[in-house]
C-alpha positions as CSV (number, residue, x, y, z in Angstrom):
1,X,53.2,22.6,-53.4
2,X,49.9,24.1,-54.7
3,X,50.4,22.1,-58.0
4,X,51.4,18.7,-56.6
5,X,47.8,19.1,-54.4
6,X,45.7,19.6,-57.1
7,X,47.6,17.0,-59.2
8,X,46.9,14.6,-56.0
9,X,43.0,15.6,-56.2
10,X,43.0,15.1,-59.8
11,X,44.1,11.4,-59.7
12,X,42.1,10.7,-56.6
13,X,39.0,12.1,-59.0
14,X,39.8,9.9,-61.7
15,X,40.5,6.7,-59.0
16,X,37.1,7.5,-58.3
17,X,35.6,7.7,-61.3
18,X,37.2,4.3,-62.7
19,X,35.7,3.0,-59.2
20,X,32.0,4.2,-60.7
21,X,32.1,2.7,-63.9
22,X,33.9,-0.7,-62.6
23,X,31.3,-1.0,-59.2
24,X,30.8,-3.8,-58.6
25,X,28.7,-6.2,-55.0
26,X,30.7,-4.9,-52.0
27,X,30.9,-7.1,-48.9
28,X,31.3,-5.4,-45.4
29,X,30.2,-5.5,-42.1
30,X,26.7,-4.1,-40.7
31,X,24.3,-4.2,-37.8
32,X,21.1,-6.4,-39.4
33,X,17.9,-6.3,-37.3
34,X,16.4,-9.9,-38.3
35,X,13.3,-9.3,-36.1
36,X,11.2,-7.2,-33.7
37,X,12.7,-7.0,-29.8
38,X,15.8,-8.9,-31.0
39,X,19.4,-7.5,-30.5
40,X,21.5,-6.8,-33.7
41,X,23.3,-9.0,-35.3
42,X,26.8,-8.1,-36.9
43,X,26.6,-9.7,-40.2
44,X,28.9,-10.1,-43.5
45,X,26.5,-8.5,-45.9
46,X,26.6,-7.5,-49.8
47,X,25.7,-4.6,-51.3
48,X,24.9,-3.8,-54.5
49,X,26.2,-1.2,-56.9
50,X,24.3,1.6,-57.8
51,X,21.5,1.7,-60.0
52,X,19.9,4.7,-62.2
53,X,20.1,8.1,-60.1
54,X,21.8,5.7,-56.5
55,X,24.6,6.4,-55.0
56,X,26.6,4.1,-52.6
57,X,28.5,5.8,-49.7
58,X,31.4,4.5,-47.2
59,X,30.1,5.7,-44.2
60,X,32.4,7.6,-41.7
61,X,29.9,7.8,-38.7
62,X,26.5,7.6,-37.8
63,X,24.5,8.7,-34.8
64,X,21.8,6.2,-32.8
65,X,18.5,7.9,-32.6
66,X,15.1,6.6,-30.4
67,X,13.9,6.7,-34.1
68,X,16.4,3.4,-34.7
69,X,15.3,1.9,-31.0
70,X,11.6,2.2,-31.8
71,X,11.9,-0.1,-35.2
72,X,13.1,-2.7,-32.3
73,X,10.7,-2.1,-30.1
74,X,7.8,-2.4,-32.7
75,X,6.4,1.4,-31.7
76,X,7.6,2.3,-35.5
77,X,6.9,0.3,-38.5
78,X,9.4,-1.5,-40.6
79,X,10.0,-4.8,-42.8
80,X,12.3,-7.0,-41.6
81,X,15.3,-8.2,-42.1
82,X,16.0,-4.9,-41.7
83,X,19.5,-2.5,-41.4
84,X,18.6,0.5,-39.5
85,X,20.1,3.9,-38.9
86,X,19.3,7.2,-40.6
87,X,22.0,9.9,-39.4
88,X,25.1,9.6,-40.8
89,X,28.5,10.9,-42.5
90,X,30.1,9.2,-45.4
91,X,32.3,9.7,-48.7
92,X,30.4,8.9,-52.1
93,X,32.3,5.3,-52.8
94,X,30.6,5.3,-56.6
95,X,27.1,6.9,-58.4
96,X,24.8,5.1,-61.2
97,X,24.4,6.2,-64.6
98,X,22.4,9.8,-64.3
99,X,23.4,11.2,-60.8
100,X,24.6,14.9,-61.2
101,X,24.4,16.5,-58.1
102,X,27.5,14.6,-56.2
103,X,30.4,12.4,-57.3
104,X,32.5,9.5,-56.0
105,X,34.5,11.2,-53.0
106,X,32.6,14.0,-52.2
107,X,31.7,14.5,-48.4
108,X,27.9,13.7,-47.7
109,X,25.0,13.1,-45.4
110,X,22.4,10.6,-46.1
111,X,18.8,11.9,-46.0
112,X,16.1,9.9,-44.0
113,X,13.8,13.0,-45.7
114,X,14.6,13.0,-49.4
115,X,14.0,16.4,-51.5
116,X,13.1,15.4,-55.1
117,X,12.7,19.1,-56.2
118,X,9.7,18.0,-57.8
119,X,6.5,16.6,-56.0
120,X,4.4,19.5,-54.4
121,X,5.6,19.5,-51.4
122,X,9.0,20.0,-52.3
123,X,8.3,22.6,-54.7
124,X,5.7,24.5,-52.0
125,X,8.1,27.1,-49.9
126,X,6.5,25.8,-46.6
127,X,6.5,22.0,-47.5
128,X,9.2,19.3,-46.5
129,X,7.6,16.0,-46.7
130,X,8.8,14.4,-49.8
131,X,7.1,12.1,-51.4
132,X,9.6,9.6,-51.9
133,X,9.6,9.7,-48.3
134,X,9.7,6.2,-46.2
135,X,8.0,6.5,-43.3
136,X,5.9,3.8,-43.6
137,X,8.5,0.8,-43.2
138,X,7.9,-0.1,-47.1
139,X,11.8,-0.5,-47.0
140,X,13.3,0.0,-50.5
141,X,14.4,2.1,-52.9
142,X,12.7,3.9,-55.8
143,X,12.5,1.1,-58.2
144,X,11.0,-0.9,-55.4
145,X,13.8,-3.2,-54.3
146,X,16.9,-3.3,-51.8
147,X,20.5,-3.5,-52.5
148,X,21.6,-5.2,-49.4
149,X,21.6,-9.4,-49.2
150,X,22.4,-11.3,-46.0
151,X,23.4,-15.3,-46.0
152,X,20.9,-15.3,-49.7
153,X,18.0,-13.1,-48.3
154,X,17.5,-9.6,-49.4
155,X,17.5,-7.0,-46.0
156,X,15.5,-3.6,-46.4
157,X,16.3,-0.3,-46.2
158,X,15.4,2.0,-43.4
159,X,14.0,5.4,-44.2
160,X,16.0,5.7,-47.4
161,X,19.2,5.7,-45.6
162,X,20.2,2.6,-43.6
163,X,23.4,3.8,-41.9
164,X,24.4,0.8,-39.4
165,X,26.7,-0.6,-42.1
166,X,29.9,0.0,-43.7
167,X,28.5,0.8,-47.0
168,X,25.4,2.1,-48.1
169,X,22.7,2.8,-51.3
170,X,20.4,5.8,-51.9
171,X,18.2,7.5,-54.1
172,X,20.3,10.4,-55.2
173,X,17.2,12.6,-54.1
174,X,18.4,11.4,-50.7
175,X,21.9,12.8,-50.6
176,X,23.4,15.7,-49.6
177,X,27.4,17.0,-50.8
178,X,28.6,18.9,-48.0
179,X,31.9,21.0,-47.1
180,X,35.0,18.4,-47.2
181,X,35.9,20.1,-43.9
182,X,33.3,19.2,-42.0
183,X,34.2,16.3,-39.1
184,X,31.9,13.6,-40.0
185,X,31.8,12.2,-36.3
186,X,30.1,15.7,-35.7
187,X,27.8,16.9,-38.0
188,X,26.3,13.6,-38.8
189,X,23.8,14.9,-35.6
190,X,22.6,17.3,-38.8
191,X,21.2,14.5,-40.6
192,X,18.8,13.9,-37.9
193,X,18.6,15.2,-34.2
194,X,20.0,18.7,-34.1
195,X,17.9,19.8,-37.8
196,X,15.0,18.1,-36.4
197,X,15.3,20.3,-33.2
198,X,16.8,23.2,-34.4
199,X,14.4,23.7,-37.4
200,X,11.3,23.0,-35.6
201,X,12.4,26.1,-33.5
202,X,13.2,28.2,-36.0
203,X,11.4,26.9,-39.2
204,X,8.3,25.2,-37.8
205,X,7.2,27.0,-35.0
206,X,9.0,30.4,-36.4
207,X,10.1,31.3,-32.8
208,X,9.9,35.1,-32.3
209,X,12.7,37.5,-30.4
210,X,11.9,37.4,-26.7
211,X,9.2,35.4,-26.5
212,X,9.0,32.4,-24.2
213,X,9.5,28.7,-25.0
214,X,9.0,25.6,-22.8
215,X,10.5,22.3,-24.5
216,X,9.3,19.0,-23.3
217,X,12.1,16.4,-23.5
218,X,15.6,17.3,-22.9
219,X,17.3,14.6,-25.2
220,X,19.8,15.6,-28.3
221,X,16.6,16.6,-30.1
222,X,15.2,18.5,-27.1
223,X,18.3,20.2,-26.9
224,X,18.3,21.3,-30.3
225,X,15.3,22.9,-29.8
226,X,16.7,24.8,-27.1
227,X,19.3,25.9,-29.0
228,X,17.2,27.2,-32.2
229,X,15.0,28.9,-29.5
230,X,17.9,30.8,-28.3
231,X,19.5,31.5,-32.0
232,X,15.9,32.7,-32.7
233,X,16.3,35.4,-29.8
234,X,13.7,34.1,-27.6
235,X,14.2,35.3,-23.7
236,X,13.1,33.0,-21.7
237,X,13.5,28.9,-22.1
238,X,12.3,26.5,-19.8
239,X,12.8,22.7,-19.8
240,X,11.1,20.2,-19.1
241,X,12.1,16.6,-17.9
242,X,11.3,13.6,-15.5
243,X,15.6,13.6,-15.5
244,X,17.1,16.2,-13.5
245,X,20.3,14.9,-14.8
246,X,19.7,16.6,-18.2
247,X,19.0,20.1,-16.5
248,X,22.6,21.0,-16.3
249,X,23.4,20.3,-20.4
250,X,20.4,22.2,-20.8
251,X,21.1,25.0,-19.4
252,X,24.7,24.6,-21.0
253,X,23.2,25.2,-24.5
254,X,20.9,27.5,-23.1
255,X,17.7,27.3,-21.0
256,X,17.3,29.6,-18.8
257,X,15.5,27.2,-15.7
258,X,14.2,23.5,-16.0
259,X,11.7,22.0,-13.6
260,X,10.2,18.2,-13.6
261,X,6.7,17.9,-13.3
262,X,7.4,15.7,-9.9
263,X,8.0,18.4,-8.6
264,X,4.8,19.8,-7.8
265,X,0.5,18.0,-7.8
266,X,-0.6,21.1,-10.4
267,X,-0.8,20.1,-14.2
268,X,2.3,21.0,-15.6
269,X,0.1,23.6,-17.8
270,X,-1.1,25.5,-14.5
271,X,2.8,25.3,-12.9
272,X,3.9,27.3,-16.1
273,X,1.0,29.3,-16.4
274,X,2.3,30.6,-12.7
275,X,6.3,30.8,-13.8
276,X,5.4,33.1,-16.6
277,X,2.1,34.8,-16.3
278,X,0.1,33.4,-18.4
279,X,2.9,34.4,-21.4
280,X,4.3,31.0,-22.9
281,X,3.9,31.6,-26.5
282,X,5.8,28.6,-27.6
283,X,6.1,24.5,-26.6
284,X,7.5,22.0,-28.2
285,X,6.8,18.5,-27.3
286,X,9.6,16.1,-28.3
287,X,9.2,13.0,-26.4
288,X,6.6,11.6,-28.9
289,X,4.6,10.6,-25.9
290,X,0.1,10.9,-26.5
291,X,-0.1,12.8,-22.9
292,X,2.3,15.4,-22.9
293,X,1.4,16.3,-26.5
294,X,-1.5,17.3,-24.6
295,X,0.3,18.8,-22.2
296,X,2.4,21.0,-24.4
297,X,-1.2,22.3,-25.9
298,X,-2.4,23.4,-23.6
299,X,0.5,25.0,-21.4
300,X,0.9,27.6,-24.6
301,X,-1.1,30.4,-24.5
302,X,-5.1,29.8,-25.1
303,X,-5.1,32.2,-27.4
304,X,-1.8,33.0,-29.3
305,X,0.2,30.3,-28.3
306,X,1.7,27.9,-30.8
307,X,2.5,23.8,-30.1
308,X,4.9,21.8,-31.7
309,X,4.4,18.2,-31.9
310,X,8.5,16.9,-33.1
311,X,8.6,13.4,-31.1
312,X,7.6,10.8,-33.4
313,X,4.1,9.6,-32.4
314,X,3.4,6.0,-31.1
315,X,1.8,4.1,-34.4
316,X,-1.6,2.7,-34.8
317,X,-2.4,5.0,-31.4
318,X,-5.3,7.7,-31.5
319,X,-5.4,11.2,-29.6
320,X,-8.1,12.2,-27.4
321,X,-8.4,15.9,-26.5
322,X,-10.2,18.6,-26.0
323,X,-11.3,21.0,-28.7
324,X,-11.9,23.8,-26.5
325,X,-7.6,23.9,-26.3
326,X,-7.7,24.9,-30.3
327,X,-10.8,26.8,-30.5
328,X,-9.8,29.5,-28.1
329,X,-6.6,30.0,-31.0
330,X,-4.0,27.8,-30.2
331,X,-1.8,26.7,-33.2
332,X,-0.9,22.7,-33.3
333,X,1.9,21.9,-35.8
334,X,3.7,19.0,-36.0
335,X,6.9,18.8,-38.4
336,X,9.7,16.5,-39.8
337,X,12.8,16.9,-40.1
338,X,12.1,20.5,-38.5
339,X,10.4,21.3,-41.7
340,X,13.8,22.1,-43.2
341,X,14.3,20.9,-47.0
342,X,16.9,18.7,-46.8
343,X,19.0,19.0,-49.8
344,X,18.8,22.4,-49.4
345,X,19.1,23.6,-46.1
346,X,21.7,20.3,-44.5
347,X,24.5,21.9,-46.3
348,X,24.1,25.2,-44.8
349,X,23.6,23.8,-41.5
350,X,26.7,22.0,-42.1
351,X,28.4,25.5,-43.0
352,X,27.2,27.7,-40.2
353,X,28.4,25.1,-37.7
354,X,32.2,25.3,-39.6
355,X,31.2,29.2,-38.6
356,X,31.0,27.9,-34.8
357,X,27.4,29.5,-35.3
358,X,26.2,26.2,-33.4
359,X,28.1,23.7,-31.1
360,X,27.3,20.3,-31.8
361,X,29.8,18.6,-29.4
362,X,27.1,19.5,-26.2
363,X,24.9,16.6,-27.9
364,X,26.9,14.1,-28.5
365,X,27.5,11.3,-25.2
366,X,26.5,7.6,-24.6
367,X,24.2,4.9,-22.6
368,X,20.7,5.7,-25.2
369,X,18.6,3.4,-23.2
370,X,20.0,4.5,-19.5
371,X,18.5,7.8,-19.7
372,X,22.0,9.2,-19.6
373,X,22.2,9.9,-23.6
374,X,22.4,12.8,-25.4
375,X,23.8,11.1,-28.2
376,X,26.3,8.8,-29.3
377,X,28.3,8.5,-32.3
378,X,29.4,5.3,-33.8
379,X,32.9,5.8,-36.2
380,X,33.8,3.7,-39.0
């Protein structure tokens, strides 16, 4: 039995293979954004095979992110046509001539942050931001164009990724092989969400054992915060939301009280400055809202209180504040991607939850746009 299975995976390897060389335009379904505050469209598209150091990737499931909604609602920058999506799970379909680090049908997860191993931030032990990174809507690949064509017109990427389609291109700096074991309908939340939320717990704002924590926003990103607050043993972890719906999932993966700031006329800095005495050493604001960014500065503690800025900002807005909130010692950080490196640190991820370490299946739900979502997953 153990020789017919590894005579199976052989000739899958070498189907595989023969697909590589022999790759050629793909048509398939996918989700086109044509223009700003438009719904999709579902679309026969083409995509093209992989060039120098791509790989193209069947995807198995992705996630929808406020990161996606924002592109529609203009607060994020991008060219369009456009296919959107960034968190994902899919099987390498075929690679171009130079790519090493996966082959056609390995297991993987699309990167929205690419690690090239090479530019100084990757190769600084505190640095994340790659700079092949897109977060600036230019909407291709390395060499500068797209492999996607819709009814004659070429359709951009999204953040390196583009996951609201059947089939997909990358750099190969923007791919990560992952355990064949892992269910792709549930750690695709690792390409995004939960390592955004989890890291800037535990990576970003380096959350100590009992401390206390207060995280602003109690969507699938909010709750991953919470949850790398708790792995990082800190004893007291308060959320934060207009939605007393969320308080019950929060607490589920483990707040220890919410409160919504309706609840009382004191700035929400003064009502947790009462809670705790004066002893929040951590926030994390992740709402991407200018206001409670604020807010989360200044309800850590004046002096040795660190803020987290993880929702993604408004563009083209500028923040007003007060330096006196930093000058008394206050740390600001903002991160991406939780500061994690991607092609490093998704794998493990991806491994600790096979360890039950984490439990993803808390974030996943419906309904974005109601309010109600944690997040939903799309299969393929």
């Amino acid at each position: 039995c153990l020789v017919s299975r590894h005579t199976v995976r052989e000739t899958l390897d070498m189907v595989f293979q023969r697909m590589s060389v022999e790759a050629g335009v793909i048509k398939c379904k996918a989700a086109v954004l044509w223009e700003q505050k438009q719904p999709f469209s579902i679309e026969e598209i083409e995509v093209a095979p992989p060039k120098t150091k791509e790989v193209r990737i069947k995807i198995l499931a992705t996630g929808i992110c406020r990161t996606d909604d924002h592109v529609i609602k203009g607060t994020m920058v991008s060219k369009f046509p456009v296919i959107v999506g960034h968190e994902a799970t899919g099987i390498v379909e075929s690679i171009g001539e130079g790519v090493t680090t996966v082959k056609p049908g390995d297991k993987v997860i699309p990167l929205f942050l690419p690690q090239c191993r090479e530019c100084n931030a990757c190769r600084n032990p505190d640095g994340n931001l790659c700079i092949r990174s897109d977060i600036t809507g230019r909407g291709v690949l390395a060499d500068g164009t797209t492999r996607f064509t819709c009814k004659g017109k070429p359709v951009h990427h999204f953040m390196n990724t583009s996951t609201f389609t059947e089939y997909t291109v990358v750099d190969e700096s923007s791919v990560a092989k992952i355990d064949d074991a892992a269910p792709p309908e549930k750690v695709c939340l690792i390409g995004c969400g939960f390592s955004t939320g989890y890291g800037a717990a535990v990576k970003t704002g380096k959350v100590k054992p009992g401390s206390t924590c207060v995280v602003f926003g109690l969507g699938g990103v909010g709750l991953s915060v919470i949850m790398g607050c708790k792995s990082a043993g800190a004893s007291r972890i308060i959320g934060i939301d207009l939605n007393k719906d969320k308080f019950e999932k929060a607490m589920a993966v483990g707040a220890t009280e919410c409160i919504s700031p309706k609840d009382s006329t004191k700035p929400i800095s003064e009502v947790l400055s009462e809670m705790t005495g004066n002893n929040v050493g951590y926030t994390f604001e992740v709402i991407g809202h200018l206001e409670t960014m604020i807010d989360a500065l200044a309800s850590c503690h004046m002096n040795y209180g660190t803020s987290v800025v993880v929702g993604v900002p408004p563009s083209a807005k500028m923040l007003t504040y007060d330096p006196m909130l930093l000058f008394t010692g206050r740390t600001w950080k903002g991160c991406v991607f939780g500061g994690l490196k991607s092609r490093d640190d998704v794998p493990k991820l991806v491994t600790e939850f096979l360890a039950k370490k984490f439990d993803l299946d808390q974030l996943i739900t419906h309904l974005l746009n109601s309010g109600q979502s944690i997040r939903t997953v799309l299969t393929f």
